[in-house]
Structure formats: structure tokens, C-alpha cells
C-alpha positions as CSV (number, residue, x, y, z in Angstrom):
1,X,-16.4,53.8,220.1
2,X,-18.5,53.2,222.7
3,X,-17.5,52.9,226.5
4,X,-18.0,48.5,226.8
5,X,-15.3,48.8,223.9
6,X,-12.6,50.7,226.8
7,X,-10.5,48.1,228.5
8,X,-10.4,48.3,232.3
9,X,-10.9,52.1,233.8
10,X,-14.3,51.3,235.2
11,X,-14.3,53.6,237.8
12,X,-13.1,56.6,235.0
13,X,-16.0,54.9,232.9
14,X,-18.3,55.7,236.1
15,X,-17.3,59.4,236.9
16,X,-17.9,60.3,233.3
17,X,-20.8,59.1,233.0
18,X,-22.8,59.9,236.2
19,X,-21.3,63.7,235.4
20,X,-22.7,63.8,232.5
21,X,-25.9,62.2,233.6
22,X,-26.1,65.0,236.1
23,X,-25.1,67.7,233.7
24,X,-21.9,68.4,235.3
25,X,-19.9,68.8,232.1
26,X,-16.3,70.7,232.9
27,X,-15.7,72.5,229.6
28,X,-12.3,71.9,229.9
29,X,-10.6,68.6,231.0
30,X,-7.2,67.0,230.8
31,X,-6.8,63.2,230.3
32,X,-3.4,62.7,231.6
33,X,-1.7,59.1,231.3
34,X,0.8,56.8,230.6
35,X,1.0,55.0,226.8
36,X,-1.5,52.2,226.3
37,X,-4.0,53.4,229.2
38,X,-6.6,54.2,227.3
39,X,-6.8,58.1,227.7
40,X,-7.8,58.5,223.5
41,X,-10.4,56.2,222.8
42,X,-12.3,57.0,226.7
43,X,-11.9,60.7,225.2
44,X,-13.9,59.6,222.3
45,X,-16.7,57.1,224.1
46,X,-16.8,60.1,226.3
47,X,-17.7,62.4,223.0
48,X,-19.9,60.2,221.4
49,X,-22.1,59.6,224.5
50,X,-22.2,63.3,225.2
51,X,-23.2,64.1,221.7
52,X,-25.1,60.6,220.7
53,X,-27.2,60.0,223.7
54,X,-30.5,61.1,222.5
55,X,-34.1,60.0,223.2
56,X,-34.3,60.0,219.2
57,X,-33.7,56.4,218.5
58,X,-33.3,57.1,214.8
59,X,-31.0,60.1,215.5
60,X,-28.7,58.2,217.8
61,X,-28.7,55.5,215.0
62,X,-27.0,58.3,212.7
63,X,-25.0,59.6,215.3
64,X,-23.5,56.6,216.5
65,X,-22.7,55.4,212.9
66,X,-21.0,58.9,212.5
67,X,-18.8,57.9,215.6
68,X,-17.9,54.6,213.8
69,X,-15.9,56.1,211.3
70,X,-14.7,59.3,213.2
71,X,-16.2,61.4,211.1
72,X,-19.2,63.1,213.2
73,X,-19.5,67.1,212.2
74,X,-19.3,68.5,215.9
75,X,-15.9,66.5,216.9
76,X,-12.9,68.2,216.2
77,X,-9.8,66.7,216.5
78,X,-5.7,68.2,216.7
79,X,-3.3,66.2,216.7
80,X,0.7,66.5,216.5
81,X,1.9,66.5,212.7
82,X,5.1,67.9,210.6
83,X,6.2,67.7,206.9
84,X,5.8,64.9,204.9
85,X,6.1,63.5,201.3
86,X,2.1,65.1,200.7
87,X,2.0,68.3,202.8
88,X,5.4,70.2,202.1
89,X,4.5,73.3,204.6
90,X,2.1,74.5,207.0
91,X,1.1,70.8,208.3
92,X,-2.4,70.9,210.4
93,X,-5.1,68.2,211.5
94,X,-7.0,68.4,208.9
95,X,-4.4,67.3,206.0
96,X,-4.0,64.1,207.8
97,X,-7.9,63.0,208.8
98,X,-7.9,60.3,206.7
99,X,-4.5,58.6,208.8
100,X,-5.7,59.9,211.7
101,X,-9.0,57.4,211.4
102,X,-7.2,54.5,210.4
103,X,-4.8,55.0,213.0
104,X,-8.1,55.2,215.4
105,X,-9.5,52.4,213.7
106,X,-6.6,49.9,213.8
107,X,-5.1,51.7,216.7
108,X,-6.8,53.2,219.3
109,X,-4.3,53.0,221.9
110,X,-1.4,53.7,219.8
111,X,1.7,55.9,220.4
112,X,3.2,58.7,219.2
113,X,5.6,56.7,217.3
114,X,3.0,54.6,215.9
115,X,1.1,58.0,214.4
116,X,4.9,59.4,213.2
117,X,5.5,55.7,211.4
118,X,1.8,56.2,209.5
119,X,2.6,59.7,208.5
120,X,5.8,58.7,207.7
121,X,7.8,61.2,209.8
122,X,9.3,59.1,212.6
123,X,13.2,61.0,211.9
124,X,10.8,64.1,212.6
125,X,9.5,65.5,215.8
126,X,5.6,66.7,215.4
127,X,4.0,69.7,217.1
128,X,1.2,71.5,217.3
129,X,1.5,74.8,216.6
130,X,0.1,77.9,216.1
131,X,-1.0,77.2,212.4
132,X,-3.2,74.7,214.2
133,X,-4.2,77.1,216.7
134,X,-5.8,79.0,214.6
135,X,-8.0,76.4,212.8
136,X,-9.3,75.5,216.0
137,X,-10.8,79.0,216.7
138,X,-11.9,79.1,213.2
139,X,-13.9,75.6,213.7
140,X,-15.3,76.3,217.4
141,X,-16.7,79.6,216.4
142,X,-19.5,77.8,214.0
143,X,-22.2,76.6,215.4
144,X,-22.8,73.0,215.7
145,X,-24.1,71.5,212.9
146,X,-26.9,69.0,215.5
147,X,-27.4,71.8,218.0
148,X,-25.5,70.3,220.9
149,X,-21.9,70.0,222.1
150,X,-19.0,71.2,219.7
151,X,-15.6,68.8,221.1
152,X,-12.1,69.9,220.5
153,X,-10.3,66.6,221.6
154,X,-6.3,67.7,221.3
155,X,-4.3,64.5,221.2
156,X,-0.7,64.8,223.1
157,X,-1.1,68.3,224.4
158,X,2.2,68.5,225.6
159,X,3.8,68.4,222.1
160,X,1.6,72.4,221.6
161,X,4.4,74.9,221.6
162,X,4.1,78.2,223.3
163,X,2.8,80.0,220.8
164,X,-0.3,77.3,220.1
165,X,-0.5,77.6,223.8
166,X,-0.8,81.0,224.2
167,X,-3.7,81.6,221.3
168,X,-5.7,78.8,222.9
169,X,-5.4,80.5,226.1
170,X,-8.6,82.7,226.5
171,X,-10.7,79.8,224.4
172,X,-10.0,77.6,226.5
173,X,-10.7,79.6,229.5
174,X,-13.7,81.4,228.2
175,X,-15.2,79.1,225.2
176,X,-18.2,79.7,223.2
177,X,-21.2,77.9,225.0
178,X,-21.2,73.8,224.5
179,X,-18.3,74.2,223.5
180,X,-15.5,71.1,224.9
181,X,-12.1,70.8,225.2
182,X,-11.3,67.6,225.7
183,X,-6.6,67.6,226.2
184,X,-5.1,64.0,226.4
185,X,-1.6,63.9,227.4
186,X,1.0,61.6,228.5
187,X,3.5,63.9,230.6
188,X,1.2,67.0,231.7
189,X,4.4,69.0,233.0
190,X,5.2,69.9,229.8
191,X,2.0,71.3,229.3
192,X,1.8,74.9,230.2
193,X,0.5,76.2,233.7
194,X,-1.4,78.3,232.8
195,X,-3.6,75.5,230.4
196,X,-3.2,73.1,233.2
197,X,-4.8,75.5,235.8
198,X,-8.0,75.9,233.9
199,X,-8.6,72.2,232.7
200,X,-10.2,69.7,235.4
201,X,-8.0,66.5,235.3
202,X,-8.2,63.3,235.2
203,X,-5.4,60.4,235.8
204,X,-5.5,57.1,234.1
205,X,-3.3,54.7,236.2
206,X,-1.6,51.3,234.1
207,X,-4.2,48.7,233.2
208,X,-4.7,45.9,235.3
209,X,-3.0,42.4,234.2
210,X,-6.6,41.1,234.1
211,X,-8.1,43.6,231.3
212,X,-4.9,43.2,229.4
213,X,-5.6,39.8,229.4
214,X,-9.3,40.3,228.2
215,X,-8.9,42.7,226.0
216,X,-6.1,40.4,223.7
217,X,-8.6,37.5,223.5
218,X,-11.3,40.1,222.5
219,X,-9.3,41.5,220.2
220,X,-7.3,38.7,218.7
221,X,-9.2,35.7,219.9
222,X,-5.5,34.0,221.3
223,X,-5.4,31.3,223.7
224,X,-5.6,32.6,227.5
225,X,-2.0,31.3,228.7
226,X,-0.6,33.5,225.8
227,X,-2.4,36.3,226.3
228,X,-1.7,35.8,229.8
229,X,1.9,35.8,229.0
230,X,1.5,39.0,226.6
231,X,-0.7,41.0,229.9
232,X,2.3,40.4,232.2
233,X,5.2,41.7,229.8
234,X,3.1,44.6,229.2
235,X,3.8,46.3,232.4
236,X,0.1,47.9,232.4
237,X,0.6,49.1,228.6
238,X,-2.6,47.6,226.0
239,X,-0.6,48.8,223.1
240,X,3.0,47.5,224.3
241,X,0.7,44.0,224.5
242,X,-0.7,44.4,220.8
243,X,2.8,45.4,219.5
244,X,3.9,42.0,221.2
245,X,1.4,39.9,219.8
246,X,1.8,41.3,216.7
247,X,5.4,41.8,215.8
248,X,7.1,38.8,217.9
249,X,10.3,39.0,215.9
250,X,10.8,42.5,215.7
251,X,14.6,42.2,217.4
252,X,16.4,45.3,215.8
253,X,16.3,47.0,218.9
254,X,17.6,44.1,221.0
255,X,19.8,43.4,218.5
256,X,20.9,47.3,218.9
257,X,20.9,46.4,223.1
258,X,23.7,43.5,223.1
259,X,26.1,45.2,220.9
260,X,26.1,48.2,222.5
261,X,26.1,46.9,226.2
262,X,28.9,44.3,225.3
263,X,30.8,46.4,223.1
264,X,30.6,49.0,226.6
265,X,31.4,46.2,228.8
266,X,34.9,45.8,226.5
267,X,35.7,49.4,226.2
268,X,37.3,49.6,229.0
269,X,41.4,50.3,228.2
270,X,40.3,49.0,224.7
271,X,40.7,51.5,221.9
272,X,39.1,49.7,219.3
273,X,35.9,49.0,221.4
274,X,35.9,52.4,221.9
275,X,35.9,53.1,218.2
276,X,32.9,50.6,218.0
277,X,30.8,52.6,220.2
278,X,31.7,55.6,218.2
279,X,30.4,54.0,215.1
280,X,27.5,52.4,217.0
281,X,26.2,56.1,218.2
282,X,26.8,57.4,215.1
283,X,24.8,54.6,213.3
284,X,22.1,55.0,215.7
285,X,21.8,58.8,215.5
286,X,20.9,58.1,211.7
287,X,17.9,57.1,212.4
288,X,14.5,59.2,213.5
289,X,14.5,60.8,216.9
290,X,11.3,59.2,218.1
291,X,13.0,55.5,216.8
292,X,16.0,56.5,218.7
293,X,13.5,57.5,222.0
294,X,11.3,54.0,221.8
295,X,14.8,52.3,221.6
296,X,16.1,53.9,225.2
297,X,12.5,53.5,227.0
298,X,13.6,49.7,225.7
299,X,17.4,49.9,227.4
300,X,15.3,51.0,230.7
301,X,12.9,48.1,230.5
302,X,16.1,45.8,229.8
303,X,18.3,46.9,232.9
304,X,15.1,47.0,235.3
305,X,14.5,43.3,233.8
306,X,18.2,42.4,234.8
307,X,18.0,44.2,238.2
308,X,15.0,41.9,239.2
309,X,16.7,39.4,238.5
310,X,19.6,40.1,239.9
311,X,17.6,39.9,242.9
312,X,15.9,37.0,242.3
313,X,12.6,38.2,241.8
314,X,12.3,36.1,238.4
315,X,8.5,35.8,238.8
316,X,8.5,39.8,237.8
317,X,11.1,38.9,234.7
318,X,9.3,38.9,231.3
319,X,11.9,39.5,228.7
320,X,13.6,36.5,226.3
321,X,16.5,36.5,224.3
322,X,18.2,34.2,222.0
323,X,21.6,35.5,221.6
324,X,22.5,36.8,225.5
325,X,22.2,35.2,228.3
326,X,20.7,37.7,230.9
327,X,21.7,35.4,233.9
328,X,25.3,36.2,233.2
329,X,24.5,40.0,232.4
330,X,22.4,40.2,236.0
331,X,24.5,40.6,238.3
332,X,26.4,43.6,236.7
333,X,23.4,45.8,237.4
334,X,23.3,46.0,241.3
335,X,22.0,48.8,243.8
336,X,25.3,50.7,243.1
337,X,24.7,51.4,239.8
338,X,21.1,50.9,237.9
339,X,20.5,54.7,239.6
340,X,23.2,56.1,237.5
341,X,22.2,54.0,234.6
342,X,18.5,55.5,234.6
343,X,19.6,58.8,234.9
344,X,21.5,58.8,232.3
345,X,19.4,57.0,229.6
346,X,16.4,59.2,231.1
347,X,18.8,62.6,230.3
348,X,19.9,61.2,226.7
349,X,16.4,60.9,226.4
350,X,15.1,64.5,227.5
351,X,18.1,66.0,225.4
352,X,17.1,64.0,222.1
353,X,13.4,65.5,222.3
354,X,15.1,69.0,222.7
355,X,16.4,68.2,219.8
356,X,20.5,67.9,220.9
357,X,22.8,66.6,218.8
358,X,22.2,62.4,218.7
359,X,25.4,61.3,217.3
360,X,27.3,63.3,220.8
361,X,24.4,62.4,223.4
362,X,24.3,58.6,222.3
363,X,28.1,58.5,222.5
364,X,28.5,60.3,226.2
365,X,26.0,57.9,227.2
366,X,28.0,54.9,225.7
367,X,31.1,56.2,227.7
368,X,29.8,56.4,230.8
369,X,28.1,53.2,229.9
370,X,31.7,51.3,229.8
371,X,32.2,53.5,233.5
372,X,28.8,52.3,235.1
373,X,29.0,48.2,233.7
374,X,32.2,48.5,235.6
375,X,31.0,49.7,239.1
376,X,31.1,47.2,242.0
377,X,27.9,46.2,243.9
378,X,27.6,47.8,247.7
């Protein structure tokens, strides 16, 4: 993975580049941004021209064909994991290689719940713990197998738990020489301060509409107008485009969306809608935390979708349905409410990663759901 394969981030593409040029090389950095930026695979071209660009062309040959399959001896990679069907205890990195490159292969700007689906763990939550944390001191204290850089690249470091943390401390601050830490993460506050303080970071902002747009017809070879279409609903998110092109029909979690909001909007004096949002949460809370996390970062995206067009900015309005009509829905999400309504899904959603209990969270939220549908517009 080269860096003419990265989609946009051309000034990132730049600054890592000259500094490596000029042998500025922090030898710890933190990729921070949002899903589908492009924070994983720039970690990578970054790698492979740091440990590829040689003078040698028959070396760099080798080392760049290493890099094609992810399998290059002085790139390390940690990733979030848990227990599945073929590792029963003690899950590391290293069990899970072989996904891990197809997932980079196929998927170079997937998610968390993508990696979960593959591993076949979405109704678990991964981490990195201090199991892992100890194989990566084991691996950086070889030597390199070329005689250059050694890279630790540590995918989602926010999902490390203190104890992972804290063992990775005094590497990280004090690491063997050419030795890199590389940390990509999507919400750096829940990465510890003191890891934060010694990594230099750098922020990926959304993807331009334009190198969506490229990137699909690259990729997929579509017509422009659709891809066009695709770029826009994306919201600055490569993956969310992919996952559009690909899986057009996927409705189960609109599907989940209109029974919930009009079985809410009835639930008000009605006993027996009531007891259909009961059995809706409960239903919902059966499936796997990260499913049940995708699905309210969807209930966000539907309500903003409603709000702008409430007020009439349909040019920003992306989303289709078959079975609701959202120009009826509109208006009931106004300046008086769609606060309240963020806040909440936002809370169910920080209390389902801290693993609460689903089945009460989803069902407080579908209460004051029925309240907030109900609210009057200033």
C-alpha cells in the first residue's frame, strides 16, 4: 500500500513524507480520526515507505512485495480482538493475522464492526489488553530482521485498557532505537493522557466529496453520477460509500428505525404501544453491542436527515425510503427537540460500550422517545 493508493489527505501525504525525507521521524505518533478517513492504510504507506525506500532497486522490489500482502518481518501490528469459535482464551494479534490481511486487503478503511463481523464477534466488545501488551515488548526487543525501522502500528488505541496502557508506558516513551509506534484512533480521549502526551499527533479531517467520488470509480469502476450520488450520502466517510455501493438493500436497520419511531410516536396514553417498545428493546438488546451501536450512529444520521429538511435544506438530504414518508416525519424534529434527541441516543450509546444493561438503556431511550416526538417547535 503505497501512498497514490490513499484517497484525498494530500497535505497529510506531504508532511509525512518531507519528514521523513528530512529524517524527522517522531517515534511515537497518533493518527487520530473519524471512520473512513483513511488514518489505517496512510499508517501503512507511511511504514512501507519508511522501511521500503531503498537505493537497492532489487531490495525495494522484495520489500514492497512484502508490503502487498502485510506480511513484511519489521511491521508489527495490534489490533482489538476477543474470544471466538478458534481462540477460546487469551486472544492476541497474532491468532488473527490471517483476517487481519484480508480485512486489509478487502478493507482498508473498514470499521470496528466490520473487523468484529470477520472474527465473528460482533455481540462481543474487543480490547487490547495486557496479554497483548506483552507480546509487543517481546517482538520490539528483537532486532529487525533488514536492519532498519521496527513499526508497532496499534489499530483503535482507544479500545487498550489500563492495564495494556500502563505496560506500554515506558516503551513507548523510551523505545529501543528505530523503533516506531505508529497509534491510530478514532476518539483519542479515551486514550490515556499519559500515552497521548508522548505521541506527536496527527488529525485526519472527513474526505472531500471529490476523492470520495474518485476513489468509487477507481475502485469499482461505476458511473460518475452514481458515484457522485454515493460521495454525497457519505458525509466524508470512504467506507460508509463502499458499504453503500455494496450492500444497497441492506434495510434491517431502517426497518428497525420506522417501527420504533412510529411505535414511540403512538405510545403516548397507549398501553399496548408501550408494550411494543418493550418488546422492541428487548429484541434489539439480543443482538451484539457493536450491531446495536452502528444502529444508533444510523438513528443520528436519520433525525439530522429530517431536521434539514425540516428546514428546507433538501439539497443536504441524502437518505431514501420506501415504506416512510420523511416529509410527513420532518417537521416533528424541530429546534426544540433534535438537542434532546442527540443527547440521548449519544448517552444510550456511551452506556452500551460500558457495557450497561441494553434491554433497560434501549427502553429509557424509547420512553423518552414517545416524550421528545411529542415536543412542540419554538
Amino acid at each position: 500500500m503505497i501512498f497514490s493508493d490513499i484517497i484525498g489527505q494530500e497535505h497529510i501525504k506531504k508532511h509525512l513524507t518531507y519528514s521523513a525525507n528530512n529524517g524527522r521521524i517522531p517515534h511515537a505518533q497518533l493518527f487520530i480520526g473519524p471512520e473512513g478517513t483513511g488514518p489505517l492504510p496512510m499508517a501503512i504507506a507511511y511504514a512501507q515507505y519508511l522501511l521500503c525506500n531503498k537505493e537497492n532497486t532489487r531490495a525495494n522490489d522484495a520489500c514492497n512485495l512484502k508490503f502487498s500482502s502485510f506480511s513484511h518481518p519489521d511491521l508489527h501490528f495490534a489490533f482489538p480482538v476477543a474470544t471466538n469459535e478458534k481462540i477460546k482464551k487469551h486472544p492476541v494479534s497474532k491468532y488473527f493475522l490471517e483476517e487481519w490481511r484480508i480485512l486489509l486487503k478487502e478493507q482498508p478503511y473498514g470499521n470496528l464492526f466490520d473487523w468484529y463481523k470477520r472474527l465473528g464477534i460482533d455481540n462481543k466488545q474487543g480490547q487490547i489488553g495486557v496479554d497483548e501488551a506483552q507480546d509487543i515488548v517481546k517482538s520490539l526487543a528483537l532486532k529487525s530482521f533488514e536492519g532498519g525501522y521496527k513499526i508497532m502500528l496499534i489499530w483503535m488505541a482507544e479500545k487498550m485498557n489500563i492495564a495494556a496502557s500502563n505496560k506500554l508506558l515506558k516503551l513507548i516513551e523510551e523505545p529501543p532505537n528505530k523503533t516506531l509506534f505508529i497509534l491510530i484512533a478514532e476518539d483519542e480521549e479515551q486514550i490515556i493522557n499519559t500515552i497521548r502526551s508522548r505521541c506527536q499527533v496527527l488529525r485526519f479531517p472527513l474526505l472531500a466529496e471529490n476523492d470520495i467520488k474518485n476513489g468509487l470509480i477507481n475502485k469499482y469502476s461505476i458511473p460518475e453520477t452514481e458515484a457522485i450520488k454515493l460521495a454525497h450520502q457519505a458525509n466524508g466517510n470512504f467506507n460508509k460509500a463502499c458499504n453503500l455501493y455494496l450492500n444497497p438493500e441492506d434495510s434491517q436497520f431502517e426497518t428497525w428505525f420506522i417501527f420504533w419511531v412510529r411505535t414511540a410516536f403512538k405510545a403516548k396514553g397507549n398501553k399496548s404501544a408501550i408494550h411494543d417498545l418493550i418488546s422492541w428493546s428487548e429484541d434489539i438488546a439480543k443482538k451484539g453491542r457493536e450491531t446495536q451501536k452502528q444502529f444508533l450512529h444510523f438513528c443520528l444520521d436519520f433525525f439530522r436527515q429530517a431536521l434539514l429538511l425540516n428546514y428546507n435544506t433538501k439539497d443536504l438530504v441524502f437518505i431514501e425510503t420506501k415504506n416512510f414518508n420523511l416529509n410527513k416525519f420532518a417537521p416533528f424534529i424541530h429546534n426544540n427537540n433534535i438537542l434532546d434527541i442527540f443527547n440521548e441516543l449519544q448517552e444510550a450509546i456511551y452506556h452500551i460500550e460500558r457495557n450497561g444493561n441494553s434491554k433497560i438503556i434501549l427502553t429509557d431511550l424509547s420512553i423518552k422517545l414517545t416524550r421528545l416526538l411529542h415536543k412542540k417547535s419554538n
